[in-house]
N, C-alpha and C positions, 0 to 999 in steps of 0.2 A: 858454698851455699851463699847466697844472696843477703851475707851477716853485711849489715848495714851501719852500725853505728852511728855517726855522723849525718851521713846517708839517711833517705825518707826510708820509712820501715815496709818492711812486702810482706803479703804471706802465700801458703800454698792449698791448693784446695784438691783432694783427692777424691778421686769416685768409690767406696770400698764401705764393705759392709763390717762397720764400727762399732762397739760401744754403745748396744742397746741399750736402749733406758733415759741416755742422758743426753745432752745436747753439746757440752763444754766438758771437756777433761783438761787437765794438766793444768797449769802454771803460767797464767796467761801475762804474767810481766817476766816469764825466765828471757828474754831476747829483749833488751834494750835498741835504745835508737830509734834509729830511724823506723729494594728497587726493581723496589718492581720492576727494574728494567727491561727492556730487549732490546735485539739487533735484528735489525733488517737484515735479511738471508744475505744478500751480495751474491759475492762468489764462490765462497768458501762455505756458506750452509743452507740448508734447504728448511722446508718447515716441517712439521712433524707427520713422520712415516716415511720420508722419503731420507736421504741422505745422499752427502757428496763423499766420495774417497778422497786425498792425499793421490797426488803423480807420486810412482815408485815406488819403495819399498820405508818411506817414511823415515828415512836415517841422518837425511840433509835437510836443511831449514836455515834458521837466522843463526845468528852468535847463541850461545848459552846465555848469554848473560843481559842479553838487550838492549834497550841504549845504556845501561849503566854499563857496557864494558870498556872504552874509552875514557883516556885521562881526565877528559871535560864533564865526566860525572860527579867531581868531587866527593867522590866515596860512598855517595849513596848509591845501592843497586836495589831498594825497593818501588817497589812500584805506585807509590803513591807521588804527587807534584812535590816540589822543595818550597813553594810559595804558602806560607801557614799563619793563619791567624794568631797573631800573640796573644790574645785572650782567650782563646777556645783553644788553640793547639790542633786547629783542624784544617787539612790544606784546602786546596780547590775540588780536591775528586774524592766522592761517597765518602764513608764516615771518619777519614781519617783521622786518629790522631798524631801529635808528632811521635811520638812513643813508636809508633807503626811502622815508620820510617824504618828504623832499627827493629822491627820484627815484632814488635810487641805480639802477645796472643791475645788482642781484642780487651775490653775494659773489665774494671773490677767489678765482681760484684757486691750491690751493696744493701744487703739485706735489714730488714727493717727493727728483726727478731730483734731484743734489748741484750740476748745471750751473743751475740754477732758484734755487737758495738768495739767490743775489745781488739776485733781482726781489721775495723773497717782502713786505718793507714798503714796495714801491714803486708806484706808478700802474699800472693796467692797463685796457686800451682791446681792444674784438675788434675787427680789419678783415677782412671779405672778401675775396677775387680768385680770382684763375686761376693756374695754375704759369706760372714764367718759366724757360725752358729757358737754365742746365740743369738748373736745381732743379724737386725735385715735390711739394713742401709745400704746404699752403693757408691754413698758420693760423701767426701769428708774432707772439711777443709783443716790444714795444718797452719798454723804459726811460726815460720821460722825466721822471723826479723832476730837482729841484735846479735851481740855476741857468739862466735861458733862454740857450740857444745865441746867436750872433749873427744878424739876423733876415733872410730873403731869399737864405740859404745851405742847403746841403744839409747837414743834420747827422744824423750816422754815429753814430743812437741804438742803444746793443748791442737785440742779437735774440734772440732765443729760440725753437726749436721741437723736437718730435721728428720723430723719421723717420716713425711711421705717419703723421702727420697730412699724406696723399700725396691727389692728387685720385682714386687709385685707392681708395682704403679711405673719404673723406667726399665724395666725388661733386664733382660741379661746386655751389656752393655760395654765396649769398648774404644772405641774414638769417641774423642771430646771436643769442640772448640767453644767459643766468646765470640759472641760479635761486640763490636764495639762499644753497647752500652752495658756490658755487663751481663748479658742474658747465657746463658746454658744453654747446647745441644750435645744429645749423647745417640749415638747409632746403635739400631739392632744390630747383634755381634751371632756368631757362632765358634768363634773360637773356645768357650770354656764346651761345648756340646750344642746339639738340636736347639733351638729357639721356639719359643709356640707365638710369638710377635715376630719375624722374623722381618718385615716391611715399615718399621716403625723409626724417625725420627721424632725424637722429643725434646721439647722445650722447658728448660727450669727457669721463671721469670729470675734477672738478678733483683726484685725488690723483695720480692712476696715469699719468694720460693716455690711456688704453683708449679707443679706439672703440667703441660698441656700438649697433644700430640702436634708437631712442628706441618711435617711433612707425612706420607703415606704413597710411597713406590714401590713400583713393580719387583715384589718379591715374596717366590714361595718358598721358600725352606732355608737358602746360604745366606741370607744378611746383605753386612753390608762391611766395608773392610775399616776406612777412616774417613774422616771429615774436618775441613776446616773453612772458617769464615774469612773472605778476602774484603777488605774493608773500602779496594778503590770501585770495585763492581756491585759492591752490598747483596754479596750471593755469597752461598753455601755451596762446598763442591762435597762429594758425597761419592764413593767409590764402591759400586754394589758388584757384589762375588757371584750372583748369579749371571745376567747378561754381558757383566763385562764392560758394562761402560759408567764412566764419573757424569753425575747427574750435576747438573748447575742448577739452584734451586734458588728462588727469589724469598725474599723473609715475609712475604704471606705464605709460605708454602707452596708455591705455584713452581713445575719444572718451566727453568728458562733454555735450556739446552742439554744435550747430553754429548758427550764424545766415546766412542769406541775405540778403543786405542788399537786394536786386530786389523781393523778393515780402514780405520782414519776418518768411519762416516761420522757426521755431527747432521743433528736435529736440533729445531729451532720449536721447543716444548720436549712433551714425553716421545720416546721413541716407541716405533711400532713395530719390533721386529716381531718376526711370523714366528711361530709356535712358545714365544716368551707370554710373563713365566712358566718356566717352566720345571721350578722345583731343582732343578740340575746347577752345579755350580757349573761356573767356566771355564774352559780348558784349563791345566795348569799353562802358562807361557802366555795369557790372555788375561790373567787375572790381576785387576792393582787392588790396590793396598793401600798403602800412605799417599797421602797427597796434602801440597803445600802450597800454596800461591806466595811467589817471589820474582823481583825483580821483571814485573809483565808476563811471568809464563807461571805454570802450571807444574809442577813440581809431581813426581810419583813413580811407585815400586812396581813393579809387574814379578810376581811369586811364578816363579818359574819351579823350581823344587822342594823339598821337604824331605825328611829323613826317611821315608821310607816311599820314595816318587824319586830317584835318584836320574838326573838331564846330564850324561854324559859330554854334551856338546855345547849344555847353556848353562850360567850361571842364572842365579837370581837378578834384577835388573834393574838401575835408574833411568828413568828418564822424565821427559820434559815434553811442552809444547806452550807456546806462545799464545796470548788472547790477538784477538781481532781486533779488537778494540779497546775501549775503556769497561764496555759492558759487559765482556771477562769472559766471550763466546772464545772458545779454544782454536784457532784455527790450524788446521789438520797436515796441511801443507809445512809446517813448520815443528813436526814430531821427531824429536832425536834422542838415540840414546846417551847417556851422559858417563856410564859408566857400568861393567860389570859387577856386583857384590862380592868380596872376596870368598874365596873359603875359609872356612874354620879348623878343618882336620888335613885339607889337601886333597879331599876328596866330594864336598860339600858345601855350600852357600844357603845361609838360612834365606827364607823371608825378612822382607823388613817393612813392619807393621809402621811407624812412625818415623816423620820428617820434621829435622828442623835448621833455621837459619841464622845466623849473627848479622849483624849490619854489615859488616864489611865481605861478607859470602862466603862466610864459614859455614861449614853442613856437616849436622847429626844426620845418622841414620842407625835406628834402632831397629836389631831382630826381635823376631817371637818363634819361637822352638815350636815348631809343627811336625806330625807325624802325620797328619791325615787332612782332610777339607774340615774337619772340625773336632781335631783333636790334637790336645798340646801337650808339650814333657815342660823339663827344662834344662839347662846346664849344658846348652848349647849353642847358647844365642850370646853377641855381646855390642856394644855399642862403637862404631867407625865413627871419625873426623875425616873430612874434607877441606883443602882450603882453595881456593879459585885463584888460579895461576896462569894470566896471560892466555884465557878463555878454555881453559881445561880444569875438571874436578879434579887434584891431584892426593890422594889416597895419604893421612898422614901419621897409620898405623892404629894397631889397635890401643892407643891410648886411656882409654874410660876400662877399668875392669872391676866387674861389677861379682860385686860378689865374695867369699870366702869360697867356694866350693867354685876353683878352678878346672878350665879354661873360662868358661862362658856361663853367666848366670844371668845374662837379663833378660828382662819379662817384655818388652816390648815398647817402651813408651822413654822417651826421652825431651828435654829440653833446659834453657837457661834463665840464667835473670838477668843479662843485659847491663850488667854492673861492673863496673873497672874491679880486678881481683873476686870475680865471680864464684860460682858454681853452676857444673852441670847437673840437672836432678834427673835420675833414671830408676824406672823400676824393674825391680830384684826381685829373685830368690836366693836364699841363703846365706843373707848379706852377713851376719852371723849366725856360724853355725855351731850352735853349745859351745862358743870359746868368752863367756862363759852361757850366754844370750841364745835363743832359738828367733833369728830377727829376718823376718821377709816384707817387704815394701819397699821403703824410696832412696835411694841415695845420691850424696851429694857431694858430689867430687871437685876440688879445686879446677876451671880453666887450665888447661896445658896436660891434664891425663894425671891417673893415681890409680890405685884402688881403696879396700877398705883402710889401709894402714893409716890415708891422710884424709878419711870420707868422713861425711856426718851419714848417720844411719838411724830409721825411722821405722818401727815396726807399727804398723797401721792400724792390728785391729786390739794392741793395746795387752796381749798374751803371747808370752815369750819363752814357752815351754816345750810349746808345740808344731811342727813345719806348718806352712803355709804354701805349699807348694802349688802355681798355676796361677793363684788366684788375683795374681796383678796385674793392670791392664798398660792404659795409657796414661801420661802427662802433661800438663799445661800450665806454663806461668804467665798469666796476665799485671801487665806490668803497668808503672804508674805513667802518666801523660807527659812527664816533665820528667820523664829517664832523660838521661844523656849518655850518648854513643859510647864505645865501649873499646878500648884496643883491643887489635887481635888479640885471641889465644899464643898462648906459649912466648 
């Protein structure tokens, strides 16, 4: 975990239904320390209703990794400029900060609340979930600056939320991201079941904490799968399960493009396909997931199978596709796959709900244990490393084991803190289970791979008697402007 000492202090903020009643639990000095844009259509998009394909079968394109794959990159492979304001920390393109460079997830928030004061120089992480009765929150931010806890125990990190953020007012919810000043979005979800908001982005102001609805896309009944904010195009990329295509969305709310990853069409607005929506999710093998802007392209999952939809021919899928430009329009011509998902049992490849990046082109990718288009187990799913090797993802094992209750216990949502001798934070179930703790939520695993033996372990909603099973979603550390780059892992 992102124990900082010396180090400026971080903290983490989870999405999960907390601790009704109160605002602040725990121990709030246990951890010492520290565009509107668009693009003219060109050649590669049309404006809306219409679309271009990709030539072929979309498998060949540019390098993985874009211009940062050559030695002349000096180690940066994000896609922001290397030219940065020493006083702002902000480069030449949309809202970068340098933090960003190395992956940040967009700025802190920094809430105004007097109960918030204590978190505002400290680590902050978004989790996902469901409310736990008897609380109705969905979003909960964690403290985990300073010293690490002792490892393989449940530690009573303080919490933080307010009372709107109720699954009534931001829906049932699971992708998170930050844009760069600190603001909150969370996506209509179907993964815990049926959604009765099912077409809904929402905005958590970072000052006020206001809910306010973001966005409103075309969707009747599957959601929408993850989203994250790319800071060089100051868009929102947004992965909907019904049509099948990643929406680019400008921060009024407004679609600036969509891409279909099936057919390679891209629209330049909302797309207009004929009989959408239409309630139906998207074929499996058609549908993404996770998506992640890096290094100039476009990062994302295509759910190819699930436990009981078994693709004898396909695994689950990474891939990619490069923007057009700086405006972070996808161009379709440059769509390739990156890599297969392994299997779990030898017979199976989960989903993988969440992406994430290191400076140097290290890649999370994190499952979520599916049985159906919107029904989830668990204890099947676990978190993979990547590391970027002479322009290939090279697979570096199941490293991250999350959980007590082996093989596979995570819930879907993965990422780091960008700090020399880190943590990766992933969420769980059964991280302990009755040895002696009943502990489901976040864990934090030393850079280089562990499980619970050397993990710090956070159970969420504050009651350790009882399973928690499903009810965790995704992750997100938004880090400070003035991080500095991080050696690899391992």
């Amino acid at each position: 975990m992102a124990y900082v000492g010396s180090r400026a202090r971080r903290i983490i903020v989870v999405s999960s239904l907390l601790f009704g009643g109160c605002t602040v639990t725990g121990d709030s000095d246990s951890f010492g320390g520290s565009s509107d844009g668009s693009l003219d259509a060109g050649t590669t998009v049309s404006d809306a209703g219409t679309s271009v394909a990709s030539d072929g079968d979309g498998t060949t394109g540019s390098a993985s990794m874009s211009s940062a794959d050559g030695e002349g990159s000096e180690g940066i492979k994000f896609d922001v400029g290397t030219d940065l304001d020493a006083d702002t920390g902000v480069g030449g393109l949309g809202s970068c900060r340098a933090s960003e460079i190395y992956g940040a997830a967009g700025g802190f928030p920094a809430f105004q609340d007097p109960a918030y004061a204590g978190f505002l120089d400290r680590t902050v992480a978004l989790v996902t979930h469901q409310p736990q009765y008897p609380t109705t929150h969905v979003l909960t931010i964690l403290d985990i600056s300073g010293d690490p806890p002792p490892p393989n125990m449940n530690y009573l990190a303080p919490k933080y939320w307010q009372p709107q953020w109720t699954q009534e007012q931001l829906g049932k919810i699971f992708g998170i991201t930050l844009d760069s000043n600190g603001n909150i979005y969370v996506a209509a979800t179907t993964v815990y079941g049926a959604n009765p908001a099912p077409n809904k982005i929402r905005r958590i102001d970072g000052v006020t904490g206001q809910i306010t609805d973001f966005a409103t896309l075309p969707n009747n009944g599957p959601a929408f799968g993850n989203l994250n904010y790319d800071c060089v195009s100051e868009t929102i990329y947004v992965s909907n399960h019904e049509d099948g295509r990643i929406y680019q969305v400008a921060m009024n709310g407004d679609v600036v493009s969509t891409y279909h990853h099936a057919s390679g069409d891209v629209t330049m607005g909302p797309a207009n396909d004929p009989g959408e929506p239409d309630g139906q999710f998207a074929p499996l093998g058609e549908r993404v997931w996770a998506v992640q802007s890096h290094a100039g392209r476009l990062y994302y999952s295509l759910w190819v199978e699930h436990s009981q939809t078994v693709n004898q021919n396909r695994n689950n899928e990474i891939w990619s596709v490069a923007y057009a430009d700086d405006d972070g329009v996808p161009d379709p011509a440059t769509a390739q796959k990156e890599f297969d998902v392994p299997t779990n049992d030898a017979t199976l490849s989960i989903p993988v709900s969440d992406l994430g990046f290191a400076h140097d082109g290290w890649m999370l990718i994190a499952q979520r244990t599916m049985y159906g288009d919107s029904s989830t187990s668990a204890h099947q799913s676990t978190t993979y490393d990547y590391d970027y090797q002479n322009g290939t993802w090279v697979w570096q094992g199941t490293n991250y084991v999350v959980g007590e209750l082996l093989p596979y216990s995570a819930a879907g949502g993965v990422d780091h803190d960008f700090v020399e001798e880190g943590y990766v934070w992933m969420t769980g179930d059964a991280l302990d289970f009755y040895t002696p703790d009943v502990v489901y939520g976040l864990q934090g695993t030393p850079y280089g791979g562990g499980g619970v033996e050397t993990s710090t372990l956070i159970d969420l909603d504050g009651e350790v008697t009882q399973q928690d099973k499903t009810v965790y979603g995704d992750v997100e550390l938004p880090i400070p402007g003035d991080v500095a780059p991080v050696p690899p892992p391992g």
